[in-house]
PDB file of the backbone (N, CA, C, O) and the ligand in Angstrom, with CONECT records:
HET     ZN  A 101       1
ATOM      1  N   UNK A   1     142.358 -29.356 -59.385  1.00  0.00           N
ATOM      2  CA  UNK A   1     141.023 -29.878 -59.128  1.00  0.00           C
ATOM      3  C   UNK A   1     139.983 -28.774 -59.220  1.00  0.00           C
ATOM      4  O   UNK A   1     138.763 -28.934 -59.197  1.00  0.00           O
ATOM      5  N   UNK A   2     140.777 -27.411 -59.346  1.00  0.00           N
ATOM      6  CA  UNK A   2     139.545 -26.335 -59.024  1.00  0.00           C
ATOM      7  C   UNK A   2     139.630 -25.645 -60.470  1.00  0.00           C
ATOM      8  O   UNK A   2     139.281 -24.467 -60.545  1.00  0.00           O
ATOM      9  N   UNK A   3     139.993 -26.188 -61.411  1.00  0.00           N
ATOM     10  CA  UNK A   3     139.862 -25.354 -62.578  1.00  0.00           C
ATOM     11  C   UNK A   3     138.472 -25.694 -63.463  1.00  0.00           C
ATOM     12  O   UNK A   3     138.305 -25.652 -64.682  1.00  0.00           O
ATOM     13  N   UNK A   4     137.801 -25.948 -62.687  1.00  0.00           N
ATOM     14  CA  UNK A   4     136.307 -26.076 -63.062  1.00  0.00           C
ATOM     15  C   UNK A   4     135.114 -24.782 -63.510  1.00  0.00           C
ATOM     16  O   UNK A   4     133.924 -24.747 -63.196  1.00  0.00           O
ATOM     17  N   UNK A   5     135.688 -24.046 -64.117  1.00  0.00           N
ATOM     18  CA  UNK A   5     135.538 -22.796 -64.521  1.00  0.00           C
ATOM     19  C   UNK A   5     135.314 -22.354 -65.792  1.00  0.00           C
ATOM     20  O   UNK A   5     136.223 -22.554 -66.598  1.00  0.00           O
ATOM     21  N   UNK A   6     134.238 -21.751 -66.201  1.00  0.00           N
ATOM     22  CA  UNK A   6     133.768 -21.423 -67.448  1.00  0.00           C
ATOM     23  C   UNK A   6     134.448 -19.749 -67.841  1.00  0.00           C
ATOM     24  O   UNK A   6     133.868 -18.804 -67.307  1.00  0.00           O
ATOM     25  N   UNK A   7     135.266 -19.542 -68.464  1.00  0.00           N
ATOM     26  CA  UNK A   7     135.615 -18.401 -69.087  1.00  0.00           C
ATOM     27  C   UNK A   7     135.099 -17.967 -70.072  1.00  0.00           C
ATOM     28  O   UNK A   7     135.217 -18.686 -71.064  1.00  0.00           O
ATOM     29  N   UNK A   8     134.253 -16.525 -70.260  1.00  0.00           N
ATOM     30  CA  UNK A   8     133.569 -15.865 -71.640  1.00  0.00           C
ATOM     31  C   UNK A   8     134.963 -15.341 -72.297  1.00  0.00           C
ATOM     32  O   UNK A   8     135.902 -14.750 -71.765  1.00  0.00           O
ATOM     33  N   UNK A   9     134.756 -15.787 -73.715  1.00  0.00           N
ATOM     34  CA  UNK A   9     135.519 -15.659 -74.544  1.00  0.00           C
ATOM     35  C   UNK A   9     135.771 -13.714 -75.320  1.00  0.00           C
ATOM     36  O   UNK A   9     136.725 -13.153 -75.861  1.00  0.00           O
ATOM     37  N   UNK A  10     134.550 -13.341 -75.011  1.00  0.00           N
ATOM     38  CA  UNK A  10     134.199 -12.128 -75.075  1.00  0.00           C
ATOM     39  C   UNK A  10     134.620 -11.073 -74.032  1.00  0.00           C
ATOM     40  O   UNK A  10     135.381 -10.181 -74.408  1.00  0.00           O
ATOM     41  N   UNK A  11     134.170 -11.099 -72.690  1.00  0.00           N
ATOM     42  CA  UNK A  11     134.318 -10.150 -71.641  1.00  0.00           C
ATOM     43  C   UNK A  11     134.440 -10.915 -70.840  1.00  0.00           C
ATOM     44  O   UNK A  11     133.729 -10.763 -69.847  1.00  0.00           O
ATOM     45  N   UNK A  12     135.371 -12.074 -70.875  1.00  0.00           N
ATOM     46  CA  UNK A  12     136.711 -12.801 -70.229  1.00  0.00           C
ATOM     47  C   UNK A  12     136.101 -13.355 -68.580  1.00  0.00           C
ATOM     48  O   UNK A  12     136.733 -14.069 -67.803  1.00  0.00           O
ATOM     49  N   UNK A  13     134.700 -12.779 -68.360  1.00  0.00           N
ATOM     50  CA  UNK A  13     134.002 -13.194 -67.284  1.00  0.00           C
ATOM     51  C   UNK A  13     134.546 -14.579 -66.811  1.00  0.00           C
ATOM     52  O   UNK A  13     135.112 -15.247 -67.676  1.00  0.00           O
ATOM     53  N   UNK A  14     134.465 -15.023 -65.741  1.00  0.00           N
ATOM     54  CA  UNK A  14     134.560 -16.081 -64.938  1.00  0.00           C
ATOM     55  C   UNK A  14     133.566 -16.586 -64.202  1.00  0.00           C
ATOM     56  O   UNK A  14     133.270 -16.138 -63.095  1.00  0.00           O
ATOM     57  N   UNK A  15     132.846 -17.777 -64.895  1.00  0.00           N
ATOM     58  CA  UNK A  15     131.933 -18.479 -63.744  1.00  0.00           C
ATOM     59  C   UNK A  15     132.270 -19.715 -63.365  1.00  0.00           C
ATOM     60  O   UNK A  15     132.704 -20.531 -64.177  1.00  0.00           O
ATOM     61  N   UNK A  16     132.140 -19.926 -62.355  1.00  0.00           N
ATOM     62  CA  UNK A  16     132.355 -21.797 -61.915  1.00  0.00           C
ATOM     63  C   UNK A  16     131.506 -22.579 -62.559  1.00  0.00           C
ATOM     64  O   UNK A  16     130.338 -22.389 -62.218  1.00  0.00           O
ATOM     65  N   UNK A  17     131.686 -23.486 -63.462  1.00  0.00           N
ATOM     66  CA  UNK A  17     131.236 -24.900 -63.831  1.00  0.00           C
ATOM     67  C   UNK A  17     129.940 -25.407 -62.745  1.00  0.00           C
ATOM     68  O   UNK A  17     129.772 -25.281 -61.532  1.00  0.00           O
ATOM     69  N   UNK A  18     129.203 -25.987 -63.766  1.00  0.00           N
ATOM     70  CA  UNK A  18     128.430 -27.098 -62.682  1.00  0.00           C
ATOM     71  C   UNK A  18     126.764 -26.018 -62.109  1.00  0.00           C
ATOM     72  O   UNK A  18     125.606 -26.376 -61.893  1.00  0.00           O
ATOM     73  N   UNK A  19     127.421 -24.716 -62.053  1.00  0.00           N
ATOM     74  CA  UNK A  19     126.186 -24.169 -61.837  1.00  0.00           C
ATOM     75  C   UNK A  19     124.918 -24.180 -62.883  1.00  0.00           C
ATOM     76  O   UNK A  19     125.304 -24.142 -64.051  1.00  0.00           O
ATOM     77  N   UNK A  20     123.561 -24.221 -62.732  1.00  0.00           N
ATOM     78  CA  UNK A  20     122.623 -24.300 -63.147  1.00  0.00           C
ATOM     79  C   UNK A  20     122.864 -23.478 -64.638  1.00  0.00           C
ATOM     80  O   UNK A  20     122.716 -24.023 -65.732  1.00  0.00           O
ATOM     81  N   UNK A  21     123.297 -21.943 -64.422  1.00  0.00           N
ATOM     82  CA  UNK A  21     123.153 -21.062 -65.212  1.00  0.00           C
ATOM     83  C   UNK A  21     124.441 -21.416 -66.788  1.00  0.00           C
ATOM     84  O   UNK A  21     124.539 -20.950 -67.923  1.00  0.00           O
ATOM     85  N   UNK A  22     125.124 -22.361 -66.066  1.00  0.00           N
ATOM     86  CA  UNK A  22     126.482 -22.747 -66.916  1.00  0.00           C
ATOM     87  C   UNK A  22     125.946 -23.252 -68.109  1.00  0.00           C
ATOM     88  O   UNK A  22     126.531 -23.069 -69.176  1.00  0.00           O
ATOM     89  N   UNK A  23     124.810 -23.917 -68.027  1.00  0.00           N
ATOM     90  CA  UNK A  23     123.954 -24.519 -69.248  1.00  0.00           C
ATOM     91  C   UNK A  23     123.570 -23.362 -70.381  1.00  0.00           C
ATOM     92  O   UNK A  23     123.440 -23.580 -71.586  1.00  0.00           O
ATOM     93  N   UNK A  24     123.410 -22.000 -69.669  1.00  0.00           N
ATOM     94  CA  UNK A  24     123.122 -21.134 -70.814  1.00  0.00           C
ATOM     95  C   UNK A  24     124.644 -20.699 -71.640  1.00  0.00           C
ATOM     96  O   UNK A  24     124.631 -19.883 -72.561  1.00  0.00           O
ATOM     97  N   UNK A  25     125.608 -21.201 -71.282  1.00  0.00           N
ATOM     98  CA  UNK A  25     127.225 -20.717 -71.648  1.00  0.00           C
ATOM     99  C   UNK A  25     126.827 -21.176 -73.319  1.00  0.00           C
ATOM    100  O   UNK A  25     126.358 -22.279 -73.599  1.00  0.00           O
ATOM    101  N   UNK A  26     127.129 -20.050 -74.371  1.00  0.00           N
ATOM    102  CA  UNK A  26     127.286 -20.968 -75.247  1.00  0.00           C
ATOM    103  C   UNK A  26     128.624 -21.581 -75.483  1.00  0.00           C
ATOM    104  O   UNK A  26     129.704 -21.205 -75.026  1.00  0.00           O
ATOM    105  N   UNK A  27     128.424 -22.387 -76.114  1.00  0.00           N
ATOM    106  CA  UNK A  27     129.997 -23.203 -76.976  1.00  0.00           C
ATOM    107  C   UNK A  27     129.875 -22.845 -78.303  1.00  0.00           C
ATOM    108  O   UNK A  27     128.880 -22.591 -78.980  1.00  0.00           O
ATOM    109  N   UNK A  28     131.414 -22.873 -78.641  1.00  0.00           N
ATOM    110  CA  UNK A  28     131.537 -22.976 -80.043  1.00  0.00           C
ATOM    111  C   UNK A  28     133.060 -24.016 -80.227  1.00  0.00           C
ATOM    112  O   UNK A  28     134.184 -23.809 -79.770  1.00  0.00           O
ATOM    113  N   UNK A  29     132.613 -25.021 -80.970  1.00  0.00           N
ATOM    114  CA  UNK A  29     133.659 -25.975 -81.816  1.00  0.00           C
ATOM    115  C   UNK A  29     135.077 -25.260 -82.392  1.00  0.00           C
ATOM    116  O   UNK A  29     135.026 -24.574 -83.412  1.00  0.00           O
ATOM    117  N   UNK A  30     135.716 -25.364 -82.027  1.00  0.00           N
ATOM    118  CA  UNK A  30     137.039 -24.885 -83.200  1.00  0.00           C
ATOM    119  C   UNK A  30     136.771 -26.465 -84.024  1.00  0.00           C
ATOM    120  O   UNK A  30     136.545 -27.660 -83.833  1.00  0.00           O
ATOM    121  N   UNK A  31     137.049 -25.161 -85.314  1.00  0.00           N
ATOM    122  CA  UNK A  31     137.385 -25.837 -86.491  1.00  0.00           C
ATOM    123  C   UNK A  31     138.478 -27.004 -86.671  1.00  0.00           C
ATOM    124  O   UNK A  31     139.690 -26.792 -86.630  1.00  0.00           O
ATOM    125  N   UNK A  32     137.743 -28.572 -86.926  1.00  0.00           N
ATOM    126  CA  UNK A  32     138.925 -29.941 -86.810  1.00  0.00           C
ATOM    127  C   UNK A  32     140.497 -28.978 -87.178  1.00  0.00           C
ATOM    128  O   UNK A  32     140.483 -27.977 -87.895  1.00  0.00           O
ATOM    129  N   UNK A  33     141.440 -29.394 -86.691  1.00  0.00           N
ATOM    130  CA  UNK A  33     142.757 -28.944 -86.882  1.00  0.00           C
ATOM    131  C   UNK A  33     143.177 -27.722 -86.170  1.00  0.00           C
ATOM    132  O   UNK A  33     144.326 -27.767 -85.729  1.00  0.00           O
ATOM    133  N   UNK A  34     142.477 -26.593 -85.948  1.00  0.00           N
ATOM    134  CA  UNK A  34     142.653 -25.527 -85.460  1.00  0.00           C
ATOM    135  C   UNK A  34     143.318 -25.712 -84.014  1.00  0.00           C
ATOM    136  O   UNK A  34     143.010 -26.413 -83.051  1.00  0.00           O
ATOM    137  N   UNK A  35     144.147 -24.983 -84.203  1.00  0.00           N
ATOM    138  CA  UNK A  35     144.638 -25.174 -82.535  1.00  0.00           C
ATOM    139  C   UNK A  35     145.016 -23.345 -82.321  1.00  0.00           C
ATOM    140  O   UNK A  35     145.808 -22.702 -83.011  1.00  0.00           O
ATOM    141  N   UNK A  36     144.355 -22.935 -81.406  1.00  0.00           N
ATOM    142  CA  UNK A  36     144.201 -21.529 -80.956  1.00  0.00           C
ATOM    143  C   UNK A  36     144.893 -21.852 -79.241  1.00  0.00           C
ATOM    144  O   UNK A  36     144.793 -22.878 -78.568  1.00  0.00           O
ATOM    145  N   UNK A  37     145.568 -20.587 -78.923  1.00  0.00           N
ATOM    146  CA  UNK A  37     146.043 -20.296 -77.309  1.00  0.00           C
ATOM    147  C   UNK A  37     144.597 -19.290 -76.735  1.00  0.00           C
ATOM    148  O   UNK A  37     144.376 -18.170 -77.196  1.00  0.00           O
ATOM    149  N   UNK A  38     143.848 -19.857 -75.822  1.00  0.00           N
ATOM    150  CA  UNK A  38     142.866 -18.813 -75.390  1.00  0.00           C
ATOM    151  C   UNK A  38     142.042 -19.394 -74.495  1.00  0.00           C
ATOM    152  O   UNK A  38     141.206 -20.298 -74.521  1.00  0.00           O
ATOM    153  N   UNK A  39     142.652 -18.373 -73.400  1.00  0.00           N
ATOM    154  CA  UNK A  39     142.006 -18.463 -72.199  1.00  0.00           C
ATOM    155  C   UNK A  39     140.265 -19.019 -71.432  1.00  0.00           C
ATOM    156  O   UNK A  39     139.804 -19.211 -70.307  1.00  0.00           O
ATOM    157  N   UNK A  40     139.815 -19.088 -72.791  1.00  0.00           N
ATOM    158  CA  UNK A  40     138.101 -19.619 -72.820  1.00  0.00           C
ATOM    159  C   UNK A  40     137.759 -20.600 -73.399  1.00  0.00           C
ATOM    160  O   UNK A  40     136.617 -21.017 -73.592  1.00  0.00           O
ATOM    161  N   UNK A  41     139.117 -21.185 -73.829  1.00  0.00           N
ATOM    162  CA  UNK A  41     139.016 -22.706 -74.666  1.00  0.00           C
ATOM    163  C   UNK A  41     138.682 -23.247 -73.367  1.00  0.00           C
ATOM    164  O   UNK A  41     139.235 -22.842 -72.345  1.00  0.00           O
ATOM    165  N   UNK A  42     137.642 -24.307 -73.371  1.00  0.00           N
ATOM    166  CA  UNK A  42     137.603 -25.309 -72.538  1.00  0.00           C
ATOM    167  C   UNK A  42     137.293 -27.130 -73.597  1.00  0.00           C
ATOM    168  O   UNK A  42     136.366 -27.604 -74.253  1.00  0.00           O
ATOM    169  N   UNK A  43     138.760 -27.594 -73.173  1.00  0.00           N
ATOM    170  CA  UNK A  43     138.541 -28.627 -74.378  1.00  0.00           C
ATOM    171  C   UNK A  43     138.562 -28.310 -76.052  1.00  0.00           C
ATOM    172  O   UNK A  43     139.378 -27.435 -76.342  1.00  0.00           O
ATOM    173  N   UNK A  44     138.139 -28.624 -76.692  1.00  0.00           N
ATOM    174  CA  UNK A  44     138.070 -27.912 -77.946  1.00  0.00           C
ATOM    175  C   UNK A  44     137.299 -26.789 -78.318  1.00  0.00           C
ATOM    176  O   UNK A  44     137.332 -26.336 -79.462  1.00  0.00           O
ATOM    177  N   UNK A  45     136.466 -26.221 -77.227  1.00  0.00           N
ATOM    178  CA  UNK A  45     135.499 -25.291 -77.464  1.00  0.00           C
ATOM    179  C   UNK A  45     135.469 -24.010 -76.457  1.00  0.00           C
ATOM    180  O   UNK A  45     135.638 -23.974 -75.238  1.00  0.00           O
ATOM    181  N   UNK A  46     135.265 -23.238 -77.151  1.00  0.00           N
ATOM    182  CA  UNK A  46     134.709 -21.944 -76.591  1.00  0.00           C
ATOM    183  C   UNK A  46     133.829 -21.553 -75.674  1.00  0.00           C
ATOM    184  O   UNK A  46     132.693 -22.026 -75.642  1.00  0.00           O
ATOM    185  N   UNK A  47     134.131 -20.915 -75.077  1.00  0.00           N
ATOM    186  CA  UNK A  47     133.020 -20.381 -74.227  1.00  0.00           C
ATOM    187  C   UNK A  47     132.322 -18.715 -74.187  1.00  0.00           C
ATOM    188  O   UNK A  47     132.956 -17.660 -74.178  1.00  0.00           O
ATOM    189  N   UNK A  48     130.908 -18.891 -74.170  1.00  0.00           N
ATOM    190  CA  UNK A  48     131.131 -17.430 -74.223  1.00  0.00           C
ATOM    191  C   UNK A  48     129.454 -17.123 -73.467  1.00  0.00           C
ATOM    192  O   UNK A  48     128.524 -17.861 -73.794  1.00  0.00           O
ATOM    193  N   UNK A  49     129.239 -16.000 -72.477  1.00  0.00           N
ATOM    194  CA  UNK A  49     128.958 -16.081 -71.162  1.00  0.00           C
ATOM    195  C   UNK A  49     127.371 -15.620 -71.828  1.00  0.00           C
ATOM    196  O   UNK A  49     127.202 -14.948 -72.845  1.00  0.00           O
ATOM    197  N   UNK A  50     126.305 -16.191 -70.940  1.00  0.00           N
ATOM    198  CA  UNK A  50     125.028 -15.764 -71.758  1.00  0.00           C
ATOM    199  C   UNK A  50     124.877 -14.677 -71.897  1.00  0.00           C
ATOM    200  O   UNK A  50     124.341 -14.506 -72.992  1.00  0.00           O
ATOM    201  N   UNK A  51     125.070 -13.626 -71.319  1.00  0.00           N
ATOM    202  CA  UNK A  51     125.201 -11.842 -71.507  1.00  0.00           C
ATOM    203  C   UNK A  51     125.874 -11.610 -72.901  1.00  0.00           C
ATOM    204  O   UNK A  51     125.219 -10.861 -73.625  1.00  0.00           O
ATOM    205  N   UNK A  52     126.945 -12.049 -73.392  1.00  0.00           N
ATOM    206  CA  UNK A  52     127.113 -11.684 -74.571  1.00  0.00           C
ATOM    207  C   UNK A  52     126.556 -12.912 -75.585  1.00  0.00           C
ATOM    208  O   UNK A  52     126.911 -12.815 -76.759  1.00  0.00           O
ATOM    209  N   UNK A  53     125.930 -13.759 -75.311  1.00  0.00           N
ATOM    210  CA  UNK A  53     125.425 -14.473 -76.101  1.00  0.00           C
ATOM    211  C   UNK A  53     123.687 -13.854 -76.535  1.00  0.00           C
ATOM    212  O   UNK A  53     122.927 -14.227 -77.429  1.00  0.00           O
ATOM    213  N   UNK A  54     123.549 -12.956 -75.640  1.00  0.00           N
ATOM    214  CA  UNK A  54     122.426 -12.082 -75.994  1.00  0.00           C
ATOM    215  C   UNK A  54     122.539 -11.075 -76.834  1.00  0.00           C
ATOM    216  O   UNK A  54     121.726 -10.752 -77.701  1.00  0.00           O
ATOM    217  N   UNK A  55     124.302 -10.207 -76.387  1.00  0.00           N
ATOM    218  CA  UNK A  55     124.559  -9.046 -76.602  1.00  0.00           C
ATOM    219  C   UNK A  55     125.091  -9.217 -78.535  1.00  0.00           C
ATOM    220  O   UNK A  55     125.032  -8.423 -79.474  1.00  0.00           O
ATOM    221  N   UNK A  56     125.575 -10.632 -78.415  1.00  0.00           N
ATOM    222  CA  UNK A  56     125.856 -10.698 -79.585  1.00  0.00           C
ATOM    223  C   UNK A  56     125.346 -11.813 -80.169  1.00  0.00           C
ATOM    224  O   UNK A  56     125.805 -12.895 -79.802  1.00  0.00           O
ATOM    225  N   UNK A  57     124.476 -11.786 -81.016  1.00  0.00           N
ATOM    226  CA  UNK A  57     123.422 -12.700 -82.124  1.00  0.00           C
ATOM    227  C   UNK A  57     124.686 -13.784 -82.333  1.00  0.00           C
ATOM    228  O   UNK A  57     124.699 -15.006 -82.192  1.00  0.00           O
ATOM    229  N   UNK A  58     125.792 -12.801 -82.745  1.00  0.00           N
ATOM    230  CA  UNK A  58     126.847 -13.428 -84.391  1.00  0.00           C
ATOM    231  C   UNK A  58     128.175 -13.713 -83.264  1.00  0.00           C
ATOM    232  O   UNK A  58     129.309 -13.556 -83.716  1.00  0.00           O
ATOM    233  N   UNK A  59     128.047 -14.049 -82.093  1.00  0.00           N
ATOM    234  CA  UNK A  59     129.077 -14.009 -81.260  1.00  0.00           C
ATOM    235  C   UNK A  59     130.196 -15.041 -82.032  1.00  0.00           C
ATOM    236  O   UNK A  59     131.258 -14.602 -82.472  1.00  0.00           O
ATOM    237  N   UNK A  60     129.884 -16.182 -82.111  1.00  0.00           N
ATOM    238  CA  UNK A  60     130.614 -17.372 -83.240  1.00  0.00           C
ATOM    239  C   UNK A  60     131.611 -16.568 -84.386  1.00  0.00           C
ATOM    240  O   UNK A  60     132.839 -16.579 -84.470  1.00  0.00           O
ATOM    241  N   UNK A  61     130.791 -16.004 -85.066  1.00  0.00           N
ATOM    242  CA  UNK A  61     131.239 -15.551 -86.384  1.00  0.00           C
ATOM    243  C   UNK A  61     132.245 -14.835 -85.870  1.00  0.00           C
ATOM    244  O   UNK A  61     133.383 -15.184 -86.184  1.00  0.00           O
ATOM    245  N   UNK A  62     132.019 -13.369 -84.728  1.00  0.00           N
ATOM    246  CA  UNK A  62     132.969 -12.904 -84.569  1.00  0.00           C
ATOM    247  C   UNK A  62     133.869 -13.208 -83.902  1.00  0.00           C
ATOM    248  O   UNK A  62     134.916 -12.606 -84.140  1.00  0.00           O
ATOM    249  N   UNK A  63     133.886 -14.357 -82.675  1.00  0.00           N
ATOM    250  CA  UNK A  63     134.852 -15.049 -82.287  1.00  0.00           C
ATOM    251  C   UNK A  63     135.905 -15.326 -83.218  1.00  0.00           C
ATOM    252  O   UNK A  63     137.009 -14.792 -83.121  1.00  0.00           O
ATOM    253  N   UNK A  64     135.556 -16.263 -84.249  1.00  0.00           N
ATOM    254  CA  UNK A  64     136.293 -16.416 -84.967  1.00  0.00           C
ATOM    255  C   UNK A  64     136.740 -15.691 -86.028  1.00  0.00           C
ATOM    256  O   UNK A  64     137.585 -15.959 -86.882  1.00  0.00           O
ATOM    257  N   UNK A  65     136.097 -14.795 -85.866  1.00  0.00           N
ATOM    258  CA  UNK A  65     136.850 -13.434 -87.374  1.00  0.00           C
ATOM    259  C   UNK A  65     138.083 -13.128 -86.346  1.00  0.00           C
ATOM    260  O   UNK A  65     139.260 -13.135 -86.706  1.00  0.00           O
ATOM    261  N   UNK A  66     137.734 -12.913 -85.288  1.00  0.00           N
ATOM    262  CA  UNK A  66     138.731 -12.612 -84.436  1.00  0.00           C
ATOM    263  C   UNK A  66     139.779 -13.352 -83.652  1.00  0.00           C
ATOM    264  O   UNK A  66     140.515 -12.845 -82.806  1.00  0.00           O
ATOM    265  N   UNK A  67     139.757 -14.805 -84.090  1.00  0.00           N
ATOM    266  CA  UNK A  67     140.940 -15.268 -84.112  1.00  0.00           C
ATOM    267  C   UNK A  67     141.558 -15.923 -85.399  1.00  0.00           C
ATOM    268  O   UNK A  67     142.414 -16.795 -85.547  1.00  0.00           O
ATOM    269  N   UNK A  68     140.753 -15.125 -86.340  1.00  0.00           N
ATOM    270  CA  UNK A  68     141.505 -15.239 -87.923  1.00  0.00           C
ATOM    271  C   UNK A  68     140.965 -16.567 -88.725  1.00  0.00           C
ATOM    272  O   UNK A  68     141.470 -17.057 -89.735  1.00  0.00           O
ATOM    273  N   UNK A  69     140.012 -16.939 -88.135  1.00  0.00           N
ATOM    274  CA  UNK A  69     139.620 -18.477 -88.433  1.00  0.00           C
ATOM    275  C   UNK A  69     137.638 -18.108 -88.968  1.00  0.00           C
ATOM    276  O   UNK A  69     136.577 -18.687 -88.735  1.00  0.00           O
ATOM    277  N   UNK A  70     138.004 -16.947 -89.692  1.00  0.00           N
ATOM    278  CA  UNK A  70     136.655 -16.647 -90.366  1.00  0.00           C
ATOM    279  C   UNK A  70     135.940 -17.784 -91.659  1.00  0.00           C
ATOM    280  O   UNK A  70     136.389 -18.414 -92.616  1.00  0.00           O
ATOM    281  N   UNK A  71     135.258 -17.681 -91.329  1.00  0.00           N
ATOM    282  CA  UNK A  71     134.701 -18.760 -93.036  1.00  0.00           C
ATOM    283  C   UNK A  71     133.744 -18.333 -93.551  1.00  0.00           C
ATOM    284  O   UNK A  71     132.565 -18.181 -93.231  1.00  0.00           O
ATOM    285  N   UNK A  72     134.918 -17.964 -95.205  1.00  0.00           N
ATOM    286  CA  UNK A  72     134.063 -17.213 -95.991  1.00  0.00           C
ATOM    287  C   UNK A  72     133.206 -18.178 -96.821  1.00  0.00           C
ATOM    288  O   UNK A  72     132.099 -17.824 -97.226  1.00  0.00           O
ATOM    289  N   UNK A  73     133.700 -19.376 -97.072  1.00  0.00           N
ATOM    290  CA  UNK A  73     133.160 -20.202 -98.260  1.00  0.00           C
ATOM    291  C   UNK A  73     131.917 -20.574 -97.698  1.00  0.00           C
ATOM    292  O   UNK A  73     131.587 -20.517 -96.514  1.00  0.00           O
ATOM    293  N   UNK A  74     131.246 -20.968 -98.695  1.00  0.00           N
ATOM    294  CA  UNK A  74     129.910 -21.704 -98.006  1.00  0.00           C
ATOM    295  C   UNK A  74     128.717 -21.252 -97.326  1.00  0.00           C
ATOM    296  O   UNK A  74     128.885 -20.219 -96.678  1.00  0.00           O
ATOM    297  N   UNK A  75     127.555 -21.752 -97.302  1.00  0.00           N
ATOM    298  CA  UNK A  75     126.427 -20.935 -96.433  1.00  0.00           C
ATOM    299  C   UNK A  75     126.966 -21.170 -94.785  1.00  0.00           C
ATOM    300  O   UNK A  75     127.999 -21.780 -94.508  1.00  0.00           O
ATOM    301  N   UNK A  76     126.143 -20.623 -93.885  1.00  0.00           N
ATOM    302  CA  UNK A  76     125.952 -21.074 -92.425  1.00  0.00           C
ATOM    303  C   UNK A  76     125.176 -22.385 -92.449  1.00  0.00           C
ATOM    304  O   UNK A  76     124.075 -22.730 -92.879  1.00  0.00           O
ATOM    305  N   UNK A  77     126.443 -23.127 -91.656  1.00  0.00           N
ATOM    306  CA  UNK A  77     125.191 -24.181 -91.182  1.00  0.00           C
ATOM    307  C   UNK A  77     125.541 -24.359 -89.731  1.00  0.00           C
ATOM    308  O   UNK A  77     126.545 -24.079 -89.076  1.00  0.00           O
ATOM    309  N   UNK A  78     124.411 -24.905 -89.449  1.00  0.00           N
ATOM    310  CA  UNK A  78     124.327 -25.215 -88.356  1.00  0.00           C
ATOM    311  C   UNK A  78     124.443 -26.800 -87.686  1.00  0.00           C
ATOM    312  O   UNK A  78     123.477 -27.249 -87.069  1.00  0.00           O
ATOM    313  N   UNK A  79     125.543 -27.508 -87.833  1.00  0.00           N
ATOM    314  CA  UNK A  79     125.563 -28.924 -87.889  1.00  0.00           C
ATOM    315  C   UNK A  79     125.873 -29.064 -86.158  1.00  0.00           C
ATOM    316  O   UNK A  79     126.465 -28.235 -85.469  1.00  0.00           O
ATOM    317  N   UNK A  80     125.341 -30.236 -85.756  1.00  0.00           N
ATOM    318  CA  UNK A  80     124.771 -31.366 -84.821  1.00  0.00           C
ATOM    319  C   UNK A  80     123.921 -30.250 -83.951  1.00  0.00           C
ATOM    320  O   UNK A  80     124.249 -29.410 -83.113  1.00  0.00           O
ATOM    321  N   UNK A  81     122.755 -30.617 -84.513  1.00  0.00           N
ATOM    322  CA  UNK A  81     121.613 -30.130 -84.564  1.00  0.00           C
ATOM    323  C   UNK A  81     120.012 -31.138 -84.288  1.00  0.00           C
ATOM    324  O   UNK A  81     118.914 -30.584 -84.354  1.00  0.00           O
TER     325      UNK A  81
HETATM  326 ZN    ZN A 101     130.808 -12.472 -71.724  1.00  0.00          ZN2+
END
């Protein structure tokens, strides 16, 4: 019941869910099919703590360069938007 907890995917931070500031958490989608083991998955998505969502512009990109799930093809988009 208490795993209501936002994990940064980056510097592995721990905040509790539900707080005001949880809204600045970004998310990121794994890619349909992708199935990754990681401690900041919440549901199908990522978490990653607003401090490095400052610290890092390209946090996404490198998330996923760094779990091997880079994408080279194609421009950036930015879909559900
Ligand atoms: Zn962080």
């Amino acid at each position: 019941m208490s795993r209501l907890y936002l994990v940064c995917a980056i510097c592995s931070r721990r905040q509790a869910e539900g707080l005001l500031s949880g809204a600045a958490w970004g998310r990121l989608a794994l890619p349909p099919g992708v199935e990754v083991d990681h401690p900041a998955l919440k549901g199908s998505h990522l978490c990653c703590c607003p401090s490095c969502v400052q610290r890092h512009p390209g946090w996404q990109e490198e998330l996923l360069a760094s779990l091997g799930l880079s994408q080279h093809n194609g421009p950036p988009q930015s879909a559900a938007r």
